[in-house]
LOSE-697844 format. One record per residue (C-alpha): z, x, y; residue in one letter. Coordinates in steps of 0.001 Angstrom, whole numbers, padded with zeros to 6 digits, always signed. Layout:
N
ZXYA;...
***
This chain:
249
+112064+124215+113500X;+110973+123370+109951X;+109045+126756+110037X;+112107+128600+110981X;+114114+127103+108452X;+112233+128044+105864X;+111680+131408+107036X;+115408+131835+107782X;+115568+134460+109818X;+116441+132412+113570X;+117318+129276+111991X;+119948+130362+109308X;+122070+127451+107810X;+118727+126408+106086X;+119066+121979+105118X;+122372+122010+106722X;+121055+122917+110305X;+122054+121039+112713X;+119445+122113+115303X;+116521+121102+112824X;+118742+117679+112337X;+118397+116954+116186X;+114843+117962+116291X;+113877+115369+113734X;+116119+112783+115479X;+113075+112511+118026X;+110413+111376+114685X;+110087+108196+114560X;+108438+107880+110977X;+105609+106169+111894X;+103426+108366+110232X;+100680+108714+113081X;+100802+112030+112522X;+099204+112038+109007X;+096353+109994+110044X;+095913+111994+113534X;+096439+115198+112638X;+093300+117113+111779X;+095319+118953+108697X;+097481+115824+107637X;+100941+116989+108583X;+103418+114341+107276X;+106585+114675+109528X;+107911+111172+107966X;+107780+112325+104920X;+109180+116190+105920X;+112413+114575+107709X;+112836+111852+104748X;+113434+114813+102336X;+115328+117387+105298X;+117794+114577+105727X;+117891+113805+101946X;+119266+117335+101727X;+121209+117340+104840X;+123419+114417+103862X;+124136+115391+100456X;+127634+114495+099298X;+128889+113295+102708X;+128725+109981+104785X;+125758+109079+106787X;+126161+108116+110129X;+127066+104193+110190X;+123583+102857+111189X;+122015+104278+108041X;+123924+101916+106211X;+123345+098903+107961X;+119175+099764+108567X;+119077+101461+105144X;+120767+098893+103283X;+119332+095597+105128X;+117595+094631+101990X;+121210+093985+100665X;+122981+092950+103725X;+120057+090108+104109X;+120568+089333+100112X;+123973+088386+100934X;+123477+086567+104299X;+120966+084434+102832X;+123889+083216+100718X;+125378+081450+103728X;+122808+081698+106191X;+123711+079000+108771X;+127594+081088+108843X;+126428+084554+109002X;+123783+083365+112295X;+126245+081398+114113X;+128934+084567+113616X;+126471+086831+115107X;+124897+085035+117989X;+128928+084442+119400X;+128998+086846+122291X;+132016+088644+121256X;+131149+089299+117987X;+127552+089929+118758X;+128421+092172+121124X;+130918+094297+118515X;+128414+094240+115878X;+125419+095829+118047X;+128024+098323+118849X;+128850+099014+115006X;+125468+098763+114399X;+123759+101435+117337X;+121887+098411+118857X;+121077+098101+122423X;+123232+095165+123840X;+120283+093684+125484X;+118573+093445+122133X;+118875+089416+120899X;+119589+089872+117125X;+117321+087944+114404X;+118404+084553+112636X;+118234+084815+108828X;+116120+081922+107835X;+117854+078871+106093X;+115855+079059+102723X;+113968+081971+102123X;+110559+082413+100951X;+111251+082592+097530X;+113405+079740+097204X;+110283+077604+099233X;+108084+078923+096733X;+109584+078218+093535X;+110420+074650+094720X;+106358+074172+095030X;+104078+072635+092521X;+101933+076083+091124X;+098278+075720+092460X;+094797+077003+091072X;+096309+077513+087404X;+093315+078509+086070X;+092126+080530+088648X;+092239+084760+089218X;+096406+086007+089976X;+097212+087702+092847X;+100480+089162+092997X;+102036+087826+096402X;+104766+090293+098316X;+107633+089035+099270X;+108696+091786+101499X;+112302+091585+102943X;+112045+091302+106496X;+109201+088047+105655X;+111228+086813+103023X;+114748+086930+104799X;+113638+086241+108400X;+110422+084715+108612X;+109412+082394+105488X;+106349+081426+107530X;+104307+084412+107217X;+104423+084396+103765X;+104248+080675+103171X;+101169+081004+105280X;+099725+083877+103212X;+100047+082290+100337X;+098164+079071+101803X;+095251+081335+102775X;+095156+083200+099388X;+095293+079736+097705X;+092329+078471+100024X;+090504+081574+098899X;+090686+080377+095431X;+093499+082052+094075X;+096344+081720+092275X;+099512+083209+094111X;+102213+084319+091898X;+105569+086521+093586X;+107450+089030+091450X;+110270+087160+088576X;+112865+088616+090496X;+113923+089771+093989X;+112202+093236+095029X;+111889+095764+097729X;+110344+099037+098464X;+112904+100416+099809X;+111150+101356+103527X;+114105+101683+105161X;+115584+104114+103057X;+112561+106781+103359X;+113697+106954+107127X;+117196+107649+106425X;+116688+110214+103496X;+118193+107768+100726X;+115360+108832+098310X;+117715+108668+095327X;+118389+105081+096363X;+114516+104604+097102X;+113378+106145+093254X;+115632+103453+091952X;+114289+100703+093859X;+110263+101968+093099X;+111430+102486+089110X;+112704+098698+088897X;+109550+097560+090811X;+107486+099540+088445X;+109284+098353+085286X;+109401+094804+086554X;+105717+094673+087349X;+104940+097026+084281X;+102400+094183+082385X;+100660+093074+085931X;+100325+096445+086727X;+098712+097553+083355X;+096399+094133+083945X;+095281+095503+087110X;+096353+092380+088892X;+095679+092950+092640X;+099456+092660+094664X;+098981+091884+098519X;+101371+092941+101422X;+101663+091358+104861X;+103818+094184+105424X;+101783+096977+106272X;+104802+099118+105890X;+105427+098181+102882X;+101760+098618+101217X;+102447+102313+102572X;+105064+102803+100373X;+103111+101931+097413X;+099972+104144+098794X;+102094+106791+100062X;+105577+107183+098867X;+105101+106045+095439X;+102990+109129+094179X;+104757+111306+096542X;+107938+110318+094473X;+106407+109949+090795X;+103257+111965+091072X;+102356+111693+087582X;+103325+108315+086058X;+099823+106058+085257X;+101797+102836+086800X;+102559+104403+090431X;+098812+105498+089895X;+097451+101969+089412X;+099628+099664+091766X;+098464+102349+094612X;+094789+101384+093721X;+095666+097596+093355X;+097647+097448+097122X;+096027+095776+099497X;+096661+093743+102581X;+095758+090241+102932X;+092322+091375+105187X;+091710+094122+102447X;+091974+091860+100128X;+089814+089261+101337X;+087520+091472+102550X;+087298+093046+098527X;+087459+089324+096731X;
***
C-alpha cells in the first residue's frame, strides 16, 4: 500500500489515504520486522511518519491522546494518586473511561503508585559517592506505576559498585508518541532530554533502561530524528540495559 502510494497511480490521495491508514491500523510497532526481515524493513517507523502526515492539522482519534499523552496524564495523577485510583476502579466510571479510552471492558486498569520513583529516590541517603555514575532511567510507566522495578535496579546497580544518579528533572522519550505519529511532540521531548543531559552525555556517562522500549528510542528513533547532532550520536552508544550493562562493567 505504501508502494502504491508513492507510486500514485492506484492509490491516489497520496498521505491522506485512507486505505493505506487502515492497512497500517493492523502494525503493531513492535518493530520485529526490522530485526526479522532479511533487508531491515522498518514498518514502525514507516506508519509513525504516514500518520504524522495523515493527521496534520486535524484531531486524532481520542485514544491517541490518552496513550500518546500518558506521560502527562500520569504527571498529573501522581498529584493525587490515592483520588485518581479510587475514581477509576468504581465500576461506573471505570466502565465510561475504558469506553472513552478504546479499552476492552474486561481489561482491569493499573493503580498509579502512591509515591513515585523519583520522589523514593530523592528521599534516600546518595550511596557509593565516590564511585563510577551511572545515569539511572526513570521511564514513565516504572516511575508512575511500578516504583519497584526501578528501586530494585538501582539496588542492583548500587551492589555492582555504582553510583546511581536519575535525570534533575522529570523525562520521557516520548514512546508512545512514535506509535501515534506525534513526532513533532516526540523531537521536543528527545531535544529537552538531550539538552538536559547535555554535560553527562559529553562525559560519556553510561544511562541504563529497564525499559527496553525506551532504550530503543535512544538507539533507534533518536538518530532517525536528529541524524547528525554528536549528542543523539553518543547517548545511542552509552544506552544500555541493566544486563548490557552489567554484562559491559
Amino acid at each position: 500500500m505504501l508502494f502504491e502510494m508513492m507510486e500514485g497511480d492506484i492509490v491516489t490521495a497520496g498521505w491522506k489515504d485512507k486505505a493505506v491508514k487502515d492497512s497500517l491500523d493492523l502494525c503493531l510497532s513492535c518493530k520485529g520486522c526490522k530485526s526479522d526481515c532479511p533487508v531491515n524493513v522498518d514498518m514502525a517507523t514507516y506508519k509513525a511518519e504516514f500518520l504524522a502526515h495523515y493527521y496534520k492539522d486535524k484531531l486524532r482519534p481520542l485514544t491517541a491522546y490518552v496513550f500518546g499523552w500518558i506521560y502527562w496524564w500520569s504527571r498529573l495523577a501522581s498529584l493525587m494518586p490515592r483520588t485518581v485510583n479510587f475514581l477509576l476502579h468504581l465500576p461506573l466510571f471505570s466502565s465510561i473511561a475504558k469506553q472513552i479510552a478504546g479499552i476492552a471492558q474486561q481489561r482491569v486498569l493499573p493503580r498509579f503508585a502512591t509515591c513515585t520513583f523519583r520522589d523514593w529516590f530523592k528521599a534516600r541517603q546518595p550511596k557509593n559517592i565516590m564511585r563510577p555514575k551511572v545515569i539511572l532511567w526513570p521511564d514513565t510507566f516504572n516511575n508512575y506505576f511500578l516504583p519497584q522495578t526501578l528501586a530494585a535496579g538501582t539496588e542492583v546497580l548500587e551492589a555492582a559498585g555504582f553510583r546511581v544518579v536519575i535525570p534533575p528533572r522529570p523525562l520521557c522519550c516520548g514512546r508512545p508518541l512514535y506509535d501515534f505519529g506525534m513526532l513533532n511532540t516526540a523531537r521536543k521531548m528527545l531535544l529537552e532530554i538531550l539538552h538536559t543531559l547535555k554535560q553527562e552525555i559529553e562525559n560519556d556517562v553510561p544511562v541504563v533502561g529497564l525499559e527496553p522500549s525506551c532504550v530503543a528510542v535512544f538507539r533507534d528513533e533518536l538518530l532517525n530524528l536528529f541524524p547528525n547532532n554528536e549528542d543523539a550520536k553518543k547517548l545511542k552508544k552509552n544506552v544500555f540495559t541493566l544486563a548490557e550493562f552489567l554484562e559491559k562493567k
